[in-house]
Structures are given as structure tokens and as C-alpha cells.
N, C-alpha and C positions, 0 to 999 in steps of 0.2 A: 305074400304081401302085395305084390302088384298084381294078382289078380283078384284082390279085395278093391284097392285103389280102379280099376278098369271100373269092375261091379259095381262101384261106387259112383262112379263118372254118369254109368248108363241109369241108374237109380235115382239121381238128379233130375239129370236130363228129362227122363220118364215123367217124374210128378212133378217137373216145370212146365213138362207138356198139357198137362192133366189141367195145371194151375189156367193156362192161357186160353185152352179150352174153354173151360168155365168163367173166364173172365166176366164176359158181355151180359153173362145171366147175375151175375152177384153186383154188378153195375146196377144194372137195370132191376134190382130187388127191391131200393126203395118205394121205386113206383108200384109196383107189385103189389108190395105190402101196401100201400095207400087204397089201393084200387079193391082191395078186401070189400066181397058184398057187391060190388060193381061189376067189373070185368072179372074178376076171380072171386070163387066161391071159398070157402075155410077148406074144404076137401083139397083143391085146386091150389091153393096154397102150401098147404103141407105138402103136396106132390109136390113142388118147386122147391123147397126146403129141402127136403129131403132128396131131391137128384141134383139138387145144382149146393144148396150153403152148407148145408152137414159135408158132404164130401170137398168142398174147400176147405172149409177147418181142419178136417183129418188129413190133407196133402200140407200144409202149410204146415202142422205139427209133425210131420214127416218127414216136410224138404228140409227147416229145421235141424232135425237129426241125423240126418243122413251129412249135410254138411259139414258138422259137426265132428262126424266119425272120419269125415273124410281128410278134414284138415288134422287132426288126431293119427290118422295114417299117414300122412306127409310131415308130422310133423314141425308144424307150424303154430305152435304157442301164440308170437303175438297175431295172427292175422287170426286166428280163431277171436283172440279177446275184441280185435276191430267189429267181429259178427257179434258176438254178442252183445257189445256195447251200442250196436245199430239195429239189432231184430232179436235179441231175447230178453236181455234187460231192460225192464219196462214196457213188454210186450203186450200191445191189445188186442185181439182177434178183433172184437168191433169195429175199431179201428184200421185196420186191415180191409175191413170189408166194405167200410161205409165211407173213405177219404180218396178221393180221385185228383187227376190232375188232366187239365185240357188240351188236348195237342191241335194245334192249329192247324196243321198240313191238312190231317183228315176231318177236323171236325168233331174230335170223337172224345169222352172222356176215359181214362184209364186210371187201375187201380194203381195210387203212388207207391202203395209196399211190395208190388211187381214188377213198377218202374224202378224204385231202389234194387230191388235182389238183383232184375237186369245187370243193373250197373255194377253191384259186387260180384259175382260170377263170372261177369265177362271177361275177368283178368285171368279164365283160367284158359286151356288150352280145347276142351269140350266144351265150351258153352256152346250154344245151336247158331246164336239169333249175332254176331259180332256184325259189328257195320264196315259197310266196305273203307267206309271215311275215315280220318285219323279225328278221333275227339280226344281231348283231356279230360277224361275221368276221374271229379273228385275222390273219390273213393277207393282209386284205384292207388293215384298219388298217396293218401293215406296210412295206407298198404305198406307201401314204398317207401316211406319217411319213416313207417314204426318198426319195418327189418332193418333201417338204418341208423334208428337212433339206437336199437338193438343189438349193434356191431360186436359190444362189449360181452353181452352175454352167450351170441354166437361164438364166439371164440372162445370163451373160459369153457364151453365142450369138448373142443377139441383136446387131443391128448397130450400135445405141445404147446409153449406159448408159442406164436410166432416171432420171427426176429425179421421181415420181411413186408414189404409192403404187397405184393403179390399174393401172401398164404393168409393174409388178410379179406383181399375183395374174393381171392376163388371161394374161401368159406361161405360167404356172403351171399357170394352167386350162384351158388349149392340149393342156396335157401329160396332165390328167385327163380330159377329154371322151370318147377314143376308148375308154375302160375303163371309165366309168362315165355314159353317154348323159345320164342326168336330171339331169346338171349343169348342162347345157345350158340349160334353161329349168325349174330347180326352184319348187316352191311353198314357199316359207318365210320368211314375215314374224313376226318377233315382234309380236306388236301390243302397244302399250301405251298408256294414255288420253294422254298426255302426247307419246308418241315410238314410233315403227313402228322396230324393228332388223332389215338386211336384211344378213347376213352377206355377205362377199367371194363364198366358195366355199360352194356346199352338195352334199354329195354322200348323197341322199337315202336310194341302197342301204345301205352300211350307216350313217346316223344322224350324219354328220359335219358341222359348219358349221365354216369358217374363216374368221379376220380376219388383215387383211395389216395391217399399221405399217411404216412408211416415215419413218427420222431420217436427218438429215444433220447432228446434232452431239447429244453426251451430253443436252443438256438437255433437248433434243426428246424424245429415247429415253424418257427418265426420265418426263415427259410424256405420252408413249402409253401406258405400264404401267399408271400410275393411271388411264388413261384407262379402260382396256381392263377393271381391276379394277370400276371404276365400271360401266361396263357390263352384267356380269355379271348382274345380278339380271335385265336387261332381257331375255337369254339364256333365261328359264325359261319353263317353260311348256307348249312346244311338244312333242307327244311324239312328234313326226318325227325328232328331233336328241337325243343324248346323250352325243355326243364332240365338244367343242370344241378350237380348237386356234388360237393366235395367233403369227402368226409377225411377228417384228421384221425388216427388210429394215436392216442401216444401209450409209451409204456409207465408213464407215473401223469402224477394232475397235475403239470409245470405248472399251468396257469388258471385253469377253475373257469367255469362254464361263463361269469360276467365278464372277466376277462378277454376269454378267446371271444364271446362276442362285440364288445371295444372294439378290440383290433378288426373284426372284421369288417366291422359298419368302416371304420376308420380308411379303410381300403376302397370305399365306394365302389363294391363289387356292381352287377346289374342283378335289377329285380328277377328275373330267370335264373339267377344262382344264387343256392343255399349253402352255407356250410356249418356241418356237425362235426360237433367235439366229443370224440370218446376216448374215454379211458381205458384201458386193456384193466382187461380181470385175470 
């Protein structure tokens, strides 16, 4: 298994490479094709087709699959359905090849469904091209919101229910580790003269710390929010972290998803923290 997963890793990699290669020429194909009869003859053209747009098609149907297989070996149900929902479902090749986006620094245009795949990839521990900076990656967040609105389902895997707030996030963090490596062993203590807060989950790439909560009856629930509000201040600080997120695990629906959201608005948390309600399955 994990030398299919490596295989896999290096087989990305490869026809991302291949992808970026050929960028500049599938840029540059509109004018190409205009200039037909001009600068380029019909011969002359088809040789460009044929070594630069035919073989992006077939890399892009490839990195596709490979992806695919790859989150299929890790495991990862919903972060696959995030791909598909972003580059298979309603997929255009043309489109693909013919929509850019301008970057200012350099001047230059670039393919946007190279710019996107960037961005999805990055969350993994192989990607090539990771920027030294700390950015907030939509997409990444995404990611990270659909394993945790997913809490419920990840756990009804497991062979036990849990009766713990801990055998709750490690399942959890099971599921983040292989996408985001520095979870593993992150640095992130809040310090404070009174009390050190060391989140559940830190996912260091893009800026994320998560607290699990664990009730087995309404009063507990009600209990950890103020908890968790309380907390808050202890949260600041650190400028490794600027997306919190607290997830409530309960063992029945005390209170049903409009509910738990009431009370939470009610709590005037800050806009950098979310919190989800799940139900144990």
C-alpha cells in the first residue's frame, strides 16, 4: 500500500511537471491559431498541436486519475468529492486550455485550472511548488471544513463508539495527517501567565487550530460553548493560527443543527471562529 501511495506521489508530481512545462505554449495557442497562413503555416500548426495541446489533454486526463487513485489509497471520501466537485464535474478541456488569469508581479498570464490544481495539491505533503509564506488557502480550508463537518461519519468506522473527547479528534487527525504532515507534531502553545492552551488539532499550513467538545447530555453541550467562549481570549496571540474552529461531537441531537446555531451566534463568538455540530453515529 504505501508503495503505491509514494508511486503515486511521484506520478503527480511527474505530469504536474509535464503540465507546467507546456503551459506557456497552450497560453500562447490562441495567437498561434490566429496567425494561421501568416507566421504559421497549417503544417506548422499541426506540429504545435500535436507537441504542445494534444499532450496537455492527455496529462490533464491523467493527473485527473492519478489523483483520484490516490485519495482512493489514503482514503479520503470526502476530499476526493471536494476534487471532483472542482475539476471533474463539469469539466471542460477547452476551458482548461483557453481561460487564464493575470499575475501582476510578473506580467504574465496563466492557465486558471493550473492555478486551481496549485492550490488543491498544495495541502499535500509532496507538492513541489509550496510558498515559503503563510497564505490562506481557500480550498484548502474547504478541505478542512468537509473532514469536519464529517466527524460523524468518521467515527461510525471506527469499531467502538467513543465515550471521549480525545478518541474523537485523534480519529479525526488520522484523517488530516496524510495532507497536512506538520499536524503531526505542530508547535503551538498559547502561552498565558496563568494557563498554556494547546489546541486538539493544529494544522500549521494553512493557520488552522481546532477544539473538539465531547457531550453526552444538553447540559454538558451548553457547558462547553461557554467553555469554549471563555477560552477565546486565551486563543490570541499566536500569529501561526487565524482560523479556529470548535467542533461539538454529542452522543444524541439534544438540540438540532438551528438550534446549536442560536446559541452560538448568541455567544458573539469572533468572526475567525466556527463551530460545528455533530451528531455521533
Amino acid at each position: 500500500m504505501q508503495n503505491n501511495i509514494e508511486h503515486l506521489e511521484r506520478h503527480i508530481v511527474e505530469i504536474f511537471h509535464d503540465l507546467h512545462q507546456m503551459e506557456r505554449k497552450v497560453v500562447d495557442y490562441p495567437k498561434v491559431k490566429q496567425s494561421e497562413g501568416t507566421e504559421y503555416t497549417s503544417e506548422e500548426l499541426m506540429e504545435y498541436e500535436a507537441k504542445f495541446i494534444f499532450p496537455f489533454k492527455d496529462n490533464v486526463a491523467g493527473l485527473h486519475f492519478a489523483i483520484l487513485s490516490y485519495l482512493d489509497h489514503l482514503n479520503l471520501p470526502d476530499v476526493k468529492t471536494v476534487f471532483k466537485n472542482n475539476f471533474i464535474n463539469g469539466f471542460s478541456i477547452e476551458k482548461a486550455l483557453s481561460e487564464t488569469v493575470f499575475n501582476d508581479w510578473d506580467a504574465q498570464e496563466y492557465l486558471e485550472y493550473l492555478v486551481n490544481v496549485c492550490k488543491f495539491l498544495s495541502v499535500f505533503h509532496f507538492y513541489p511548488y509550496k510558498k515559503s509564506s503563510f497564505n490562506i488557502d481557500p480550498t484548502s480550508i474547504k478541505i478542512i471544513e468537509r473532514v469536519l463537518s464529517n466527524t460523524g461519519v468518521i467515527i461510525s468506522r471506527k469499531p467502538t463508539r467513543p465515550n471521549s473527547e480525545a478518541q474523537v479528534y485523534k480519529a479525526v487527525k488520522d484523517i488530516f495527517e496524510p495532507m497536512f504532515p506538520s499536524c503531526r507534531h505542530p508547535n503551538g502553545k498559547f502561552v498565558r501567565a496563568a494557563k498554556n492552551y494547546v489546541p486538539d488539532i493544529l494544522i500549521p499550513e494553512v493557520k488552522v487550530a481546532i477544539e473538539y467538545k465531547y457531550a453526552e447530555d444538553a447540559q454538558k453541550l451548553n457547558a462547553t460553548i461557554e467553555q469554549v467562549y471563555a477560552d477565546v481570549a486565551g486563543y490570541k496571540g499566536n500569529p501561526d493560527y487565524k482560523l479556529f474552529y470548535a467542533v461539538f461531537y454529542v452522543t444524541k441531537d439534544f438540540w438540532g443543527q438551528e438550534k446549536f446555531e442560536q446559541v452560538w451566534q448568541e455567544q458573539s463568538f469572533p468572526s475567525n471562529w466556527k463551530g460545528i455540530y455533530i451528531v455521533g453515529k
